[in-house]
C-alpha positions in Angstrom: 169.6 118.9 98.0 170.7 121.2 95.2 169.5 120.4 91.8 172.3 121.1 89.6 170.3 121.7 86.4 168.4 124.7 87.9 170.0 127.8 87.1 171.5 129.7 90.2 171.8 133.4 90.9 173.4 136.1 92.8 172.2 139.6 94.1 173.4 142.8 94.7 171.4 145.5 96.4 171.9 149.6 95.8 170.1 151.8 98.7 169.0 155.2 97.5 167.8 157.6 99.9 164.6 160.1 99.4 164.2 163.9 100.3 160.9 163.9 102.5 159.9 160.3 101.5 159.2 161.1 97.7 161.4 159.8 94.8 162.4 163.9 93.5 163.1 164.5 89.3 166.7 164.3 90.8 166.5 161.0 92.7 164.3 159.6 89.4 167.0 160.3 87.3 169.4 158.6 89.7 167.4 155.7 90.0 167.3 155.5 86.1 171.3 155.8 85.8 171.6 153.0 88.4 169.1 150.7 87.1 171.0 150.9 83.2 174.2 150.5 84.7 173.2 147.3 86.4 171.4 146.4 83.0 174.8 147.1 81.1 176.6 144.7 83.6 174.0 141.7 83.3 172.0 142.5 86.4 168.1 142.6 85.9 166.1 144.7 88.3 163.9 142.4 90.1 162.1 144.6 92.7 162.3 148.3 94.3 162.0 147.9 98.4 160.8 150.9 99.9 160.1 150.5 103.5 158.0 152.9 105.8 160.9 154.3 107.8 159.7 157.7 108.1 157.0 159.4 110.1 153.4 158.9 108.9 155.1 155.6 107.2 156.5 157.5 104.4 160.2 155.6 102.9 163.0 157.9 103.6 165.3 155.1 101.3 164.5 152.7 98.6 165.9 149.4 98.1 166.5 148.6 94.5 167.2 144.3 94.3 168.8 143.2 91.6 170.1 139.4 90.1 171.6 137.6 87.6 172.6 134.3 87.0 176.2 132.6 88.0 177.6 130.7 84.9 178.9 127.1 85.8 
């Protein structure tokens, strides 16, 4: 059962991929402009997924999870 006084939210998710499995000045910067954006919106970064995709388990992408809460 829902509890209708706990606050309820919804995410959105923004995949950003990596040259060679590292997070470049140009990537870092990308990741900034994304993450303010979302802030600007109402969104609050809650984690940054980056699975071992790549060979020696480096990430070839990161995951960036964000959430806020739905009004009402």
């Amino acid at each position: 059962m829902v509890n209708p006084n706990r606050p309820r939210y919804e995410c959105t998710f923004v995949n950003l991929s990596l040259r060679g499995g590292f997070l470049t000045s140009w990537k870092r910067d990308e990741y900034r402009e994304v993450v303010q954006q979302h802030a600007d919106e109402g969104w609050r970064l809650v984690q940054a997924f980056a699975p071992a995709l790549g060979v020696c388990g480096a990430a070839r992408q990161v995951d960036l999870i964000f959430e806020r809460e739905i009004d009402g």
